[in-house]
NUMARRO-587716 format. One record per residue: x, y, z of N, C-alpha, C, O in turn; residue in one letter. Coordinates in pm, whole numbers, plus 50000, padded with zeros to 5 digits. Layout:
<rs>
XYZXYZXYZXYZA...
</rs>
This chain:
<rs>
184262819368351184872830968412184932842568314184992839468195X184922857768353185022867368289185962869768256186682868768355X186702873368151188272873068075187962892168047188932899768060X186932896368019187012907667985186332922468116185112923368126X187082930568186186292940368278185772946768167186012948968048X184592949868295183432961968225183562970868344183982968768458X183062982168281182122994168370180792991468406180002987568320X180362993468547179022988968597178343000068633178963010368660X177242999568637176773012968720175333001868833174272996968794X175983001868977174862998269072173732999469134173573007469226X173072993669102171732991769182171022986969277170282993169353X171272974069273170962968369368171472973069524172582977769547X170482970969618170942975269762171642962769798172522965569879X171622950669773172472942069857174042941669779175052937369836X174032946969643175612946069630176122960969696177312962169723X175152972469720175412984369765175862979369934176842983569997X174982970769975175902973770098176932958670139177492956870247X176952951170040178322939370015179432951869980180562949670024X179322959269937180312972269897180542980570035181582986770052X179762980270108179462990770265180652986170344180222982670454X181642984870339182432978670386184432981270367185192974870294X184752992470460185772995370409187312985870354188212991070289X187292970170404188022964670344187722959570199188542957470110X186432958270194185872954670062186252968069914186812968169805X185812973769970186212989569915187662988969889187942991369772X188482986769954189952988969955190602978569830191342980169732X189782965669900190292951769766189672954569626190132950969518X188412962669651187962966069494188812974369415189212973169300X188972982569498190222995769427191202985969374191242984169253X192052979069460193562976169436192952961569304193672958469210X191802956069324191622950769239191332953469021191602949168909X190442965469117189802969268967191152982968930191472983468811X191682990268998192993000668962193972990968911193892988868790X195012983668984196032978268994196322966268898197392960368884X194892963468822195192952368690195542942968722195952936668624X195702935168851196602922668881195552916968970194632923669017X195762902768994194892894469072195732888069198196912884869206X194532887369305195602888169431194892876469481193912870969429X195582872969603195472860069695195262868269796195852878769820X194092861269875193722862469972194612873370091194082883270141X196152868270121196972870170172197402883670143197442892670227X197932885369952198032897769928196812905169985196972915370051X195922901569966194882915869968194612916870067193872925870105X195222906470159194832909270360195942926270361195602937570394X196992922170320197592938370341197312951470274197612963070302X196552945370163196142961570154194852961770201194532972870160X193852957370260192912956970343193002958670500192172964070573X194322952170539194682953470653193902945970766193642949770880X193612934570706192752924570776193762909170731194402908370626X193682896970846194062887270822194132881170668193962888470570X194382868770658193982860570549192702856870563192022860370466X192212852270631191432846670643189832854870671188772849470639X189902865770723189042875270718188632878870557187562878170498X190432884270499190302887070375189442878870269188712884070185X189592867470283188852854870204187722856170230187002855770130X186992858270363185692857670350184892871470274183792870670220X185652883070284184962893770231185392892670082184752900570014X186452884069998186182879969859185342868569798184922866269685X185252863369901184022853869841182732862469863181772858369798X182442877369966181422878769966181052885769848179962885969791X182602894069808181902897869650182302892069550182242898169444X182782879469552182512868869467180542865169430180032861169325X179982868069547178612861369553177682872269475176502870169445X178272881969452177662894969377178562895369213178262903769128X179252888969200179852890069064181172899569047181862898968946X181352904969112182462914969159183702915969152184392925469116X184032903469194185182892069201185192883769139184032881569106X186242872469070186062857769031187592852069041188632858569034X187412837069060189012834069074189442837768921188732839468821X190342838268932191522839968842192132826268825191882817368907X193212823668683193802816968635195152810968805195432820068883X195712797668831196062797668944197422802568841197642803668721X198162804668973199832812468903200742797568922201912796668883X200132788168977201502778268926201042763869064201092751569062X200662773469159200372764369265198912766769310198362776969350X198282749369281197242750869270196612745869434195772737169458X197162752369504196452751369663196122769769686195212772069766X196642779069638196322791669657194902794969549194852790869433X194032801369602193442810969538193142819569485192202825169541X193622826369352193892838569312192692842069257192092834769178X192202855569302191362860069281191342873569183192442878769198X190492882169082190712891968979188962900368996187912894769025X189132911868972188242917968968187572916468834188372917168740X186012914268793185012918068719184992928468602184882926768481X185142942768696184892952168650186092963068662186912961868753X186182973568567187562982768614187092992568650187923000868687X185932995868657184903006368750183843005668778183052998468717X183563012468868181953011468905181043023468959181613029769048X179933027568930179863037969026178063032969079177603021669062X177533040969123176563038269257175433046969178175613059069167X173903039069104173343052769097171683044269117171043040669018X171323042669217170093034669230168913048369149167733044669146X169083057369111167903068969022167403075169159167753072669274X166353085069103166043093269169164973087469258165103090369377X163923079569224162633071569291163353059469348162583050569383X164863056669369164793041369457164203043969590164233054169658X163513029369616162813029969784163643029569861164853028669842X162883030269986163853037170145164563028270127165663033770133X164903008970093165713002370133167093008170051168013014170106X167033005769942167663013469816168423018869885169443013469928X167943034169917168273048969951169143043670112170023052070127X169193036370195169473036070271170733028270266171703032370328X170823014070176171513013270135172983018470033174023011770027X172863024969998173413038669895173943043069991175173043369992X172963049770143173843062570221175213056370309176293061070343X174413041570324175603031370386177083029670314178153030970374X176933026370164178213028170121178913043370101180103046270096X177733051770090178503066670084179493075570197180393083870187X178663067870323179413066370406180753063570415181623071970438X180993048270390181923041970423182843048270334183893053870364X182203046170197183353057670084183893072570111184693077570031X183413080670239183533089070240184403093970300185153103370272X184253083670444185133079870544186733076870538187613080570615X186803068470413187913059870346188463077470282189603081370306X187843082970233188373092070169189153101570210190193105870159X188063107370400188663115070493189883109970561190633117870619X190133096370558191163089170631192243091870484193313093570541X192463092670372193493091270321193723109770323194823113170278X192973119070361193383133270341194113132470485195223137770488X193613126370612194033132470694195893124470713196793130570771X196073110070648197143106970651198303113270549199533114670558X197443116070464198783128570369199183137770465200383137670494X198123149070545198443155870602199103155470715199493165870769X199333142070771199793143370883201473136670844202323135670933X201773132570696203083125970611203343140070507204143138570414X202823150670521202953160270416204343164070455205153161270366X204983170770586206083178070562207313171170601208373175670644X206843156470572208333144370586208413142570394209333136270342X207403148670319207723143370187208563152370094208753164570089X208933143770034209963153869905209283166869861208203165469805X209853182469881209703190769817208963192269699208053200269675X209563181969616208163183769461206653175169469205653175869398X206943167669575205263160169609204673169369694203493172169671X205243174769791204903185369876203913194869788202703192269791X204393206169709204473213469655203613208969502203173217869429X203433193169464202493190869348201153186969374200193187469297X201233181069554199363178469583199133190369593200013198869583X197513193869619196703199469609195343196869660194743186769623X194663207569766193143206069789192693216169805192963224469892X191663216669691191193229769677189563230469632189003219469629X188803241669599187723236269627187123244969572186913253169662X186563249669455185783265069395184733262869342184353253969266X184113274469400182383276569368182273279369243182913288969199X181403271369154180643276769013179793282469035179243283669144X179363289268886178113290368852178063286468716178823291168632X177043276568687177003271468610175333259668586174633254068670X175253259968449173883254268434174353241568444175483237668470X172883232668409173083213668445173953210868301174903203068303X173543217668180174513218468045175793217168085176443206668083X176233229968131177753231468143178273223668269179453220468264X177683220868363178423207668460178193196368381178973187068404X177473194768305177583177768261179383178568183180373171568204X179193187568113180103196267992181853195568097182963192368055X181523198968210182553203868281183333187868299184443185368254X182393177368383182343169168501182963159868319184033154268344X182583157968184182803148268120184803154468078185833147768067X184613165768069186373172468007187053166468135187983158868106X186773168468306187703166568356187553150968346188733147368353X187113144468338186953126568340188313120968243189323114768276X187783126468098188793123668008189933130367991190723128067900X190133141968108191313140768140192003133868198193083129468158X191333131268330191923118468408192553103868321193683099068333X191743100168257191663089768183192953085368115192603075468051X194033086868098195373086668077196083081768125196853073368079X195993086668259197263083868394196493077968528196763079168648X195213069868447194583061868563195803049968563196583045668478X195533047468691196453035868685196583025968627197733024768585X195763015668597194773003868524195723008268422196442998768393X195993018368359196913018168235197893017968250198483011468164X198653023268342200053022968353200603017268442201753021268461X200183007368523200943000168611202102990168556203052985668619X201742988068421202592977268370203722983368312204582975368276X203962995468294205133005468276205173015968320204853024168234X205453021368435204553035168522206483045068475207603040068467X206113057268460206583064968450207913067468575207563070668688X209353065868542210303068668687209823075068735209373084068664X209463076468923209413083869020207473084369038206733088269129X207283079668929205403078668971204703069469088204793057869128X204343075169103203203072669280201783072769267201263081969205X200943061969327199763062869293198903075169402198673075969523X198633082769288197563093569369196053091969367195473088169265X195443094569474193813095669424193823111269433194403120369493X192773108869332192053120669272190773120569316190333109169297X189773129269377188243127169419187903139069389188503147469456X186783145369271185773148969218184683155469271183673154469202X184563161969375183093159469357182083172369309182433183469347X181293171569257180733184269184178753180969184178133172969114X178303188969273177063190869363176913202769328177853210669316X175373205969304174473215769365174583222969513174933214869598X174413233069552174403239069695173103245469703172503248969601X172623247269823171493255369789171733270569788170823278269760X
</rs>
């Protein structure tokens, strides 16, 4: 078993679309963010699928390396399961073939989807929340100009900013009154 996460960067189309899959997506996050290893059961609720559903989509990225059981916590009829890796990102290059490429658009999808569903539930929980959460999110959105130099330049300062108050670090002593936020990035060319 793996004792130590890594950072991955993906290729393959069949772990791209074992990933295509918004509960899978959800258990990776809470797996690879949240530092802790879950049972089936736990991760049915933050997936929001049975136990038993849940189990089959961790063994499916068990079968990609993704996943692995974990140490048992005391009772050895449960399955505890731990994430691989503490990130990952998606980059099959510029020449992958149509399967590749098709694969890729499948999880970009699903990632994208997952993304629009957590903006539109803030917004629709925004003016039941406390005044200073209210008032500290943010979505906003500004045009550069700028060469491939200075976005690489840009895209690496805001990273290691992030890098602090990712969760993975601070869950095991999180700051009074801290809440897990996502943060999403994205920085493209336009024509």
């Amino acid at each position: 078993m793996t004792t130590e996460q890594q950072r991955i960067t993906i290729t393959d189309p069949q772990v791209m679309r074992a990933l295509a899959h918004p509960a899978r997506l959800a258990i990776m996050e809470e797996l690879g963010t949240g530092g802790r290893a879950l049972t089936a059961t736990e991760a049915a609720e933050v997936a929001g699928l049975s136990p038993s559903a849940t189990s089959y989509h961790l063994r499916a990225l068990a079968r990609y390396g993704l996943v692995e059981e974990a140490p048992s916590r005391g009772d050895a009829r449960e399955r505890v399961w731990r994430s691989t890796v503490h990130s990952w990102q998606v980059d099959p290059g510029q020449s992958a073939d149509p399967e590749t490429q098709a694969a890729e658009g499948a999880l970009i999808d699903v990632y994208l989807s997952r993304e629009v569903e957590r903006l539109r539930a803030w917004l629709a929980r925004a003016g039941g929340e406390p005044p200073e959460w209210y008032s500290a999110a943010v979505m906003s959105e500004s045009t550069l100009l700028v060469t491939a130099e200075e976005l690489t330049a840009f895209n690496a300062e805001v990273l290691r900013l992030l890098e602090p108050y990712k969760r993975r670090h601070r869950i095991a002593e999180p700051p009074e009154g801290a809440r897990t936020v996502v943060v999403t990035l994205k920085a493209v060319p336009t024509d």
